[in-house]
VOGU-3710 file (C-alpha; in Angstrom, 3 decimals, decimal comma):
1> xxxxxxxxxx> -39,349/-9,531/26,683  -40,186/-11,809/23,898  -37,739/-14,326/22,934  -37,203/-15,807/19,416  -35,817/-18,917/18,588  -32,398/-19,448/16,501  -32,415/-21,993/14,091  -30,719/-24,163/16,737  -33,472/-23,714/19,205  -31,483/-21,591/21,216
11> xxxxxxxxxx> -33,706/-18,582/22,748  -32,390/-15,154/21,021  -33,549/-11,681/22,391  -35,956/-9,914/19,671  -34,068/-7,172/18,546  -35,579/-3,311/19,080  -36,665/-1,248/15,844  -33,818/1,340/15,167  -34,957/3,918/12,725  -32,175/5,044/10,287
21> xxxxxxxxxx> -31,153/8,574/9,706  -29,359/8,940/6,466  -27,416/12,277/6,498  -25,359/14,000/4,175  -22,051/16,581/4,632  -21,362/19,423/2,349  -19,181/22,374/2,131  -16,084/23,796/0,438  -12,963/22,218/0,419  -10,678/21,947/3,806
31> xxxxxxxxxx> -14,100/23,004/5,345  -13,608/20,175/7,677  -16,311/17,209/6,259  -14,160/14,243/6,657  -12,953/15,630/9,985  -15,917/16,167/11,406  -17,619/12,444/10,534  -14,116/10,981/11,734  -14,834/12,793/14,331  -18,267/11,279/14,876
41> xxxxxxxxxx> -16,870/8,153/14,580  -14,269/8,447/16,891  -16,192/9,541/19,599  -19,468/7,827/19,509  -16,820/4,748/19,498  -18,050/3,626/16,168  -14,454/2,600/14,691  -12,201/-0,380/15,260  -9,033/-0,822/17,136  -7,165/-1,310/13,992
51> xxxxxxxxxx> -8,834/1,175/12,263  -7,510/3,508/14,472  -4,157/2,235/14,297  -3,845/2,705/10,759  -4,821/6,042/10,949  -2,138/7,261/13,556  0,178/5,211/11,914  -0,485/7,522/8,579  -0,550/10,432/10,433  3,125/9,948/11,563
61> xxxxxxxxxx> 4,194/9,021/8,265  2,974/12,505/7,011  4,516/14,245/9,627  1,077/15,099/11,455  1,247/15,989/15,203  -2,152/15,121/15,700  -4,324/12,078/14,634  -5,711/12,913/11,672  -9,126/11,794/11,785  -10,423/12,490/8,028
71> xxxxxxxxxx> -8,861/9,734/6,796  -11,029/7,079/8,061  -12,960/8,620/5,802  -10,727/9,834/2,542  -10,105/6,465/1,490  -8,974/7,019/-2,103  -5,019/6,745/-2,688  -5,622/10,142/-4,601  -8,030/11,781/-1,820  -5,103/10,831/0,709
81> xxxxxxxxxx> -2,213/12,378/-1,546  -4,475/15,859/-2,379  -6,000/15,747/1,675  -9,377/16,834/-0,121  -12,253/14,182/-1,019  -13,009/13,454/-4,448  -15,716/10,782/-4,223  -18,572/9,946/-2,231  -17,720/8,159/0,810  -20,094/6,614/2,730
91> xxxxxxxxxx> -19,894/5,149/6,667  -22,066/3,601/8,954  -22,481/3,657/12,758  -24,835/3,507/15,466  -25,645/4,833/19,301  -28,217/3,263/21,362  -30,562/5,577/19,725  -30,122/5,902/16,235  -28,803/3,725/13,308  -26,679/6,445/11,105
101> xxxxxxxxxx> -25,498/6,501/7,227  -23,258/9,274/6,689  -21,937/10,049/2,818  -18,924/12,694/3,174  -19,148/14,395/-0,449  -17,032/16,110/-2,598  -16,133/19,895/-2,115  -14,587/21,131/-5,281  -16,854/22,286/-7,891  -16,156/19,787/-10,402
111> xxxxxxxxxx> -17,455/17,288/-8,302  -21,091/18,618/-7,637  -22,404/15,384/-9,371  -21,052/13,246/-6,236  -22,381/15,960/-3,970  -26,092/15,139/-5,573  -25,153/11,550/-5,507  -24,863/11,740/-1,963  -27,771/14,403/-0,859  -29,956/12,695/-2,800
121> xxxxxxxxxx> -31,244/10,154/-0,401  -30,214/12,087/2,855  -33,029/12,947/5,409  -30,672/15,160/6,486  -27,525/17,624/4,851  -24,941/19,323/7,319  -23,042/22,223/5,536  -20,210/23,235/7,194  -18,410/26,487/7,135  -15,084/27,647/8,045
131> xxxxxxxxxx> -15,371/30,002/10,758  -12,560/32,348/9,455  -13,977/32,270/5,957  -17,509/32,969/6,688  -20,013/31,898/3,905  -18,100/30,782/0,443  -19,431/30,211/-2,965  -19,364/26,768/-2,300  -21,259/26,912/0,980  -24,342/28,533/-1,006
141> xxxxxxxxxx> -24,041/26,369/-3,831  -24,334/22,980/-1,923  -27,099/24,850/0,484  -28,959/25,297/-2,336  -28,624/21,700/-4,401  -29,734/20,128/-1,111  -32,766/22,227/-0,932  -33,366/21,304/-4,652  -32,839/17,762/-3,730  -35,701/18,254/-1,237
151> xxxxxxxxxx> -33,465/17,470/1,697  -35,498/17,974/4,601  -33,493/19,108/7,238  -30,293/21,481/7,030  -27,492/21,890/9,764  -25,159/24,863/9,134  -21,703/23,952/11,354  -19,778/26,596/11,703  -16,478/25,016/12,059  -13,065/25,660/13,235
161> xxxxxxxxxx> -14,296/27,977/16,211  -10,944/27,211/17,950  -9,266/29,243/15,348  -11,558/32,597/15,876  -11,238/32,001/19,798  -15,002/30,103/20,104  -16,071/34,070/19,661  -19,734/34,321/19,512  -19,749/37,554/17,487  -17,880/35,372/14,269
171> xxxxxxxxxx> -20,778/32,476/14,750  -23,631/35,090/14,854  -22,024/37,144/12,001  -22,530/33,913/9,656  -25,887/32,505/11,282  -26,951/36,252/9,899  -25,755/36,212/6,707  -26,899/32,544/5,713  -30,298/33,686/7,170  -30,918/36,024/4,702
181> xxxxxxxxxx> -29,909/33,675/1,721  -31,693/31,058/2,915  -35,034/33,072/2,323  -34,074/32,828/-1,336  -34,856/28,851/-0,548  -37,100/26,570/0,363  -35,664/25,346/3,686  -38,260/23,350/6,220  -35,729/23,138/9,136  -32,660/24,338/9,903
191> xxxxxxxxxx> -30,050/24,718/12,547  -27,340/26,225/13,537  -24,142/24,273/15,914  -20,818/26,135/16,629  -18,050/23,621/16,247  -14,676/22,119/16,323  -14,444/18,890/14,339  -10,986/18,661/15,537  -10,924/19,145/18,932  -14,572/17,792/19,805
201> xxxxxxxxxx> -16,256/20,620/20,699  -19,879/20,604/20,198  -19,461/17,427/18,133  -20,821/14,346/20,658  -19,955/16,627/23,538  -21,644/20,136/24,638  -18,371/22,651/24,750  -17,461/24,313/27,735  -15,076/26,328/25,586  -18,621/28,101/24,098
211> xxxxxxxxxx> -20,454/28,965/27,340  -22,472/31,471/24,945  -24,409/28,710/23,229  -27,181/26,681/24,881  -28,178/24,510/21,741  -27,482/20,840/21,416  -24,237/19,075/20,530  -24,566/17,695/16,476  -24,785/13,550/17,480  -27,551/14,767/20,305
221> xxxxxxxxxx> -29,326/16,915/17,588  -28,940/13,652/15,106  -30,271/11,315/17,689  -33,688/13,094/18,738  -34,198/14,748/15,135  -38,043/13,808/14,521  -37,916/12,164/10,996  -40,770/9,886/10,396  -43,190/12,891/9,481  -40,877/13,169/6,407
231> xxxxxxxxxx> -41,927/10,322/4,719  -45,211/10,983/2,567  -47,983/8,413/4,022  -50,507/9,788/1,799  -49,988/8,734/-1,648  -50,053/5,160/-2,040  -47,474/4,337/-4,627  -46,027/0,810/-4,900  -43,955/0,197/-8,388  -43,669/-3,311/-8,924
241> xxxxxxxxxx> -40,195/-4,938/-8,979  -41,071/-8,321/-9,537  -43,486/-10,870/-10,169  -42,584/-14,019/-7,871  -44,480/-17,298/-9,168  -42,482/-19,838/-7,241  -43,500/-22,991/-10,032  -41,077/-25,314/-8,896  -41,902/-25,220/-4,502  -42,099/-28,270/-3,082
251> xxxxxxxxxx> -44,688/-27,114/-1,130  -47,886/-27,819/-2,580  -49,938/-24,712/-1,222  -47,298/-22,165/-2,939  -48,190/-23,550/-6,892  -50,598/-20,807/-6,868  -48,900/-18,311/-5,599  -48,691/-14,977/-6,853  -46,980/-12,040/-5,272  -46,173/-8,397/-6,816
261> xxxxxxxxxx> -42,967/-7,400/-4,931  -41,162/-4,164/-4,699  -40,540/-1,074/-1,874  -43,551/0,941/-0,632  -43,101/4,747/-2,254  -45,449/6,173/-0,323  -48,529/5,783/1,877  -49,605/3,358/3,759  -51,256/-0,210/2,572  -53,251/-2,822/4,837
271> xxxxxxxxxx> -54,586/-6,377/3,282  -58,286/-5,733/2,636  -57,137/-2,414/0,951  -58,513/-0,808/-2,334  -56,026/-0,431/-5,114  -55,803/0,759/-8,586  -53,288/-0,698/-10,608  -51,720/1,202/-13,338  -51,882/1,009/-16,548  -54,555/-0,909/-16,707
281> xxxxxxxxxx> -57,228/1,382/-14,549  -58,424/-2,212/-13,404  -59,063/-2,443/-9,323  -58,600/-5,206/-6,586  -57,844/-5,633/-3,002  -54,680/-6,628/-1,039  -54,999/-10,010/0,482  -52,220/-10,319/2,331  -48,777/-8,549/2,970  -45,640/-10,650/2,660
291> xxxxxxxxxx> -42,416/-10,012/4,067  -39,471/-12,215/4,265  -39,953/-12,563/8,040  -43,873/-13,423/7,214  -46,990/-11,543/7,077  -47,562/-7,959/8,126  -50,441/-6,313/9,092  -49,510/-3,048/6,833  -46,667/-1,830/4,575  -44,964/1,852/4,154
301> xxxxxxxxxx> -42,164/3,829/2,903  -39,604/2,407/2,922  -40,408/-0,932/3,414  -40,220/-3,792/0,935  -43,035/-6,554/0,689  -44,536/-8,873/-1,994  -48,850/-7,846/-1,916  -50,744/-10,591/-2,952  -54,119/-9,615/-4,408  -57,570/-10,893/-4,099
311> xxxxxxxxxx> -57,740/-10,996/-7,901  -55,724/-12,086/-11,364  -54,564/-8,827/-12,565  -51,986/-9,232/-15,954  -48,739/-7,198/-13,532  -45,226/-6,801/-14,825  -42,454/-4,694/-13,503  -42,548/-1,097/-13,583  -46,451/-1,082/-13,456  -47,965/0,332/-10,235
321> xxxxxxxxxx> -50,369/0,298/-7,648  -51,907/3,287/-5,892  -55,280/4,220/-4,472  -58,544/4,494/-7,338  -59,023/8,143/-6,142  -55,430/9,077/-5,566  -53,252/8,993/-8,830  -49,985/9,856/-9,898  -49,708/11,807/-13,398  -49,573/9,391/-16,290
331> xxxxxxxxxx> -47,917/11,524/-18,877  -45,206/10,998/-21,814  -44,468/14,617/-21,395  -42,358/15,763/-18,419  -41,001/18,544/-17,038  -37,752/18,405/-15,067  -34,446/19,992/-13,888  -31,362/18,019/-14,729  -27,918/17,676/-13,230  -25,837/16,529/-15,621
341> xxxxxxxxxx> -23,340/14,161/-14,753  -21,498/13,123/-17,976  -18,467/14,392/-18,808  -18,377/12,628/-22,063  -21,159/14,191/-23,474  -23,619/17,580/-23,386  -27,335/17,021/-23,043  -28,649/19,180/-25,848  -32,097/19,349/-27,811  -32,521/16,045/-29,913
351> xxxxxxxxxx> -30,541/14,298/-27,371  -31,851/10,582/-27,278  -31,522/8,613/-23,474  -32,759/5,640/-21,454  -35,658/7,636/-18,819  -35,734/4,973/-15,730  -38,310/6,504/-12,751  -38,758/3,791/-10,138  -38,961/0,234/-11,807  -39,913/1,404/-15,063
361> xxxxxxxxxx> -36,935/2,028/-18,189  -38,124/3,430/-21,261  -36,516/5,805/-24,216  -36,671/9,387/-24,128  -35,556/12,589/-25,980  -34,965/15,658/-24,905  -37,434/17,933/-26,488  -36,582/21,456/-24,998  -33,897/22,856/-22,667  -35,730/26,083/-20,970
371> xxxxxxxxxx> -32,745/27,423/-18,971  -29,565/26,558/-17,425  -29,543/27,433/-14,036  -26,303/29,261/-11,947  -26,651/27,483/-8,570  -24,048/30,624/-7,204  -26,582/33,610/-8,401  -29,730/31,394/-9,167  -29,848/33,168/-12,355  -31,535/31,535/-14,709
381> xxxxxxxxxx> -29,826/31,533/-18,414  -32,838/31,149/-20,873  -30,126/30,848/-23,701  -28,439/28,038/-22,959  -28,361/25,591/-25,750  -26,709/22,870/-23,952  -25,947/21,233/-20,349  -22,421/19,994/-19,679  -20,936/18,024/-16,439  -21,945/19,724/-13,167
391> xxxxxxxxxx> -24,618/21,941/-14,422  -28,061/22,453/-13,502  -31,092/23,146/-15,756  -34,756/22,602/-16,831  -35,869/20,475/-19,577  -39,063/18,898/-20,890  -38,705/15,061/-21,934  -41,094/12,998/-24,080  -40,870/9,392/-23,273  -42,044/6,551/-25,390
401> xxxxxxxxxx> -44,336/4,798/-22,739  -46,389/7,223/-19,760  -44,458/6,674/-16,915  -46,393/7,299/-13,166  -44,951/10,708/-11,572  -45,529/12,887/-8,761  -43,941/16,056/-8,104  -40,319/15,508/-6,607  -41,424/17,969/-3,971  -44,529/15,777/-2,816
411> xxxxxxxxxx> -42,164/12,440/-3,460  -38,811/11,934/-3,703  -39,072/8,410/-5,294  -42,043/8,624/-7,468  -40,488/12,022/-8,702  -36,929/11,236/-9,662  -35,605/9,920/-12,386  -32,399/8,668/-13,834  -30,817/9,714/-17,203  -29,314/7,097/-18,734
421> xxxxxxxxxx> -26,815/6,774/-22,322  -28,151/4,466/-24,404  -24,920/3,274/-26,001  -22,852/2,559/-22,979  -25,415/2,649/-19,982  -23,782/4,779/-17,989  -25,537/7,313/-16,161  -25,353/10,727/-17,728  -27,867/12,692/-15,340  -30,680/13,025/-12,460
431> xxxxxx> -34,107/14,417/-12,740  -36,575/15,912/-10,370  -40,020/16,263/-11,642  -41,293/19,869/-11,191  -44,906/21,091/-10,088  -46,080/22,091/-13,543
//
C-alpha cells in the first residue's frame, strides 16, 4: 500500500475513498425517527461511552424501563420535555463501508420547513410508518415533499412490527396502499423494510422474529445502495466562488497566479477542456485543476477545486463555466414552486426578496403566484393570493440580473434557489426551478 508522509516524516497509511450517503428520516410524530437513527447508532457502535451514559442516566430520571435511544438524537431542552423533535438534527457515523449523514426532521406539520431543510440535500429519505396506524396524513405529505425535493431514493419502514406481532398481513396491507399513492409521484426507487427501531429488528440485524421477509436489513440496504449514478455528469456547471490572486506569496512563481474556485455542479471537467464562461459567451481551456492536496487530473460533483485557465477572462463570483454547446437557461424570468418558510411574513404578488441560486445574489419580485399547492390532496388552489409558513406553491420571479438555471429535476444545485428578506436577511423560502 502506498504510504504518505506526516509532516514529521513519519510514514502514515493513505487513507481509502469513503463515499458519503446523506439520508434523510420523515414521518409523523411518535412514528419512531429519532428511535430508529439512535438505533443506528447504537448498533453500528457509532456513539460514545459517555454518550450512552447520559442517555440511560435520562431514561431513569423519566421513569423509562428501557434505554431510550431517541434522545441521542432529540437534543433540544424542549424536544426532550414534549418527546417529539422540533428541529433538524443532524448525526454522523460510519461502517467500514459507508460514511453516513443522517438529519432526523420534524414530524408535526408546522414544522414542514425543517423537514425540507433536511430532505433537501439527502440522496436518500426513509419514511417511517407506524405499523398500527397504517399510512397517516403526514406519511403522504413528507412522501411527497421528498419526491418534490428530487430525493432519489425512498425507504418506507414500517415500524413498530413488535406491536402488530411482526404479522406479515399488517406490512403487506401498507406496502399496498402506499403503492398506489406513490403512482401519483415521481418515485425512481423505493423500498420497503419491516421494522422495530426499538428492539433492533431489521435495523443493522436481519430479524428472525420476521421469517416472512427475505429483503435486507436498513444499514445493509444503506451500505450497498448504488449512489454515484445520481449525480448528473453531464452538464458541466461550475459557479465561481472566488477569485484567488495570492499578491502577497513569497513564492515568486505564484505572482501570476490566477485560479477561479468553487464546487463542481455537475459534469465532469479535465485540464485541456473546452469551456464557456458565462456571461460573457467568451471561451478558453482549463489548464490545470487545483485542489488543496495538489493537482487533479479531473473535477466532479461534488468536489471543490480552483481551475486555472489557459486565458485572461474578466471572472467574478457568481459567474459560471459550462461547456460552449451545453448551456444552462440565462433568463430574468423564472418559474418555480416555493416553500415558504417565514412565519413573519406572506409571500404575495409585489413581494420584493434577495434571489441567491448557487454563488450568485441578486433582487427579485414576485410577479405572479399561479397556485398554492395541498401537499395532503395535491390539489392545486389557483386562487390563492398569498403563501404563508409551511405552504407550498408556484410562482414566477423576475430577477434584476439573468441568473444560470437548469431544471431542479435535471440539477439539484443549479436549480435551487434561496428566498431571502431583504430587510433582515433571513431566509423566508426555497425554490425549485420547474421544466417550463
Amino acid at each position: 500500500m502506498t504510504m504518505l508522509q506526516t509532516p514529521f516524516g513519519q510514514p502514515a497509511e493513505e487513507p481509502r475513498h469513503m463515499d458519503i450517503l446523506r439520508l434523510a428520516t420523515a414521518g409523523s410524530v411518535d412514528d419512531g425517527k429519532s428511535t430508529l437513527i439512535g438505533r443506528l447508532l447504537f448498533d453500528s457502535k457509532a456513539i460514545f461511552e459517555d454518550q450512552l451514559a447520559a442517555v440511560e442516566r435520562t431514561s431513569r430520571e423519566r421513569g423509562e424501563d428501557y434505554t431510550n435511544l431517541a434522545l441521542l438524537t432529540d437534543g433540544l431542552r424542549a424536544e426532550r420535555e414534549q418527546g417529539i423533535t422540533i428541529d433538524v438534527a443532524y448525526r454522523y457515523f460510519a461502517t467500514p463501508r459507508r460514511k453516513f449523514i443522517i438529519a432526523d426532521t420534524p414530524g408535526h406539520i408546522q414544522y414542514t420547513r425543517n423537514m425540507v431543510t433536511g430532505a433537501s440535500t439527502a440522496d436518500l429519505a426513509i419514511v417511517l410508518v407506524d405499523a398500527r396506524n397504517g399510512l397517516t396524513e403526514q406519511s403522504r405529505r413528507h412522501a411527497f415533499l421528498a419526491t418534490l425535493l428530487r430525493v432519489p431514493h425512498l425507504v418506507l419502514a414500517v415500524n413498530k412490527m413488535d406491536l402488530v406481532d411482526y404479522g406479515a398481513e399488517v406490512f403487506e396491507q401498507i406496502v399496498e396502499e402506499f403503492t398506489a399513492f406513490a403512482a401519483k409521484l415521481d418515485i425512481g426507487d423505493l423500498t420497503f423494510i419491516p421494522i422495530s427501531a426499538l428492539h433492533g429488528d431489521n435495523v443493522v440485524q436481519r430479524s428472525g422474529n420476521m421469517p416472512w421477509y427475505d429483503g435486507p436489513s436498513l444499514l445493509h440496504h444503506l451500505e450497498h445502495l448504488h449512489i454515484a449514478s445520481d449525480r448528473n455528469l453531464i452538464d458541466v456547471r461550475f459557479p465561481v466562488q472566488y477569485v484567488i490572486r495570492p499578491h502577497q506569496a513569497t513564492d515568486p512563481q505564484l505572482h501570476d497566479y490566477r485560479g477561479y474556485a468553487g464546487q463542481v455542479a455537475g459534469g465532469v471537467l479535465k485540464p485541456g477542456d473546452e469551456v464557456l464562461h458565462l456571461p460573457s459567451g467568451l471561451t478558453t481551456t482549463i489548464s490545470q485543476i487545483d485542489t488543496a492536496n495538489g493537482p487533479v487530473p479531473e473535477a466532479f460533483a461534488p468536489m471543490s477545486v480552483t481551475l486555472l485557465l489557459a486565458d485572461d477572462l474578466d471572472v467574478s463570483r457568481g459567474d459560471m463555466f459550462c461547456r460552449p454547446h451545453n448551456r444552462p437557461d440565462s433568463t430574468q424570468d423564472i418559474e418555480a414552486m416555493v416553500c415558504w418558510m417565514s412565519d413573519a411574513r406572506v409571500l404575495a404578488t409585489g413581494n420584493r426578496l434577495l434571489v441567491k441560486h448557487t454563488t450568485r445574489t441578486v433582487k427579485g419580485i414576485v410577479r405572479d403566484l399561479q397556485y398554492r399547492l395541498d401537499v395532503n390532496t395535491l390539489h392545486r388552489d389557483e386562487s390563492a393570493s398569498q403563501l404563508a409558513l409551511n405552504e407550498i406553491g408556484r410562482v414566477t420571479l423576475r430577477v434584476t440580473q439573468p441568473l444560470f438555471c437548469d431544471p431542479y429535476s435535471r440539477n439539484r444545485l443549479t436549480g435551487g434557489l434561496i428566498l431571502i428578506d431583504e430587510a433582515t436577511g433571513a431566509t423566508v423560502g426555497a425554490a425549485m426551478v420547474t421544466d417550463n
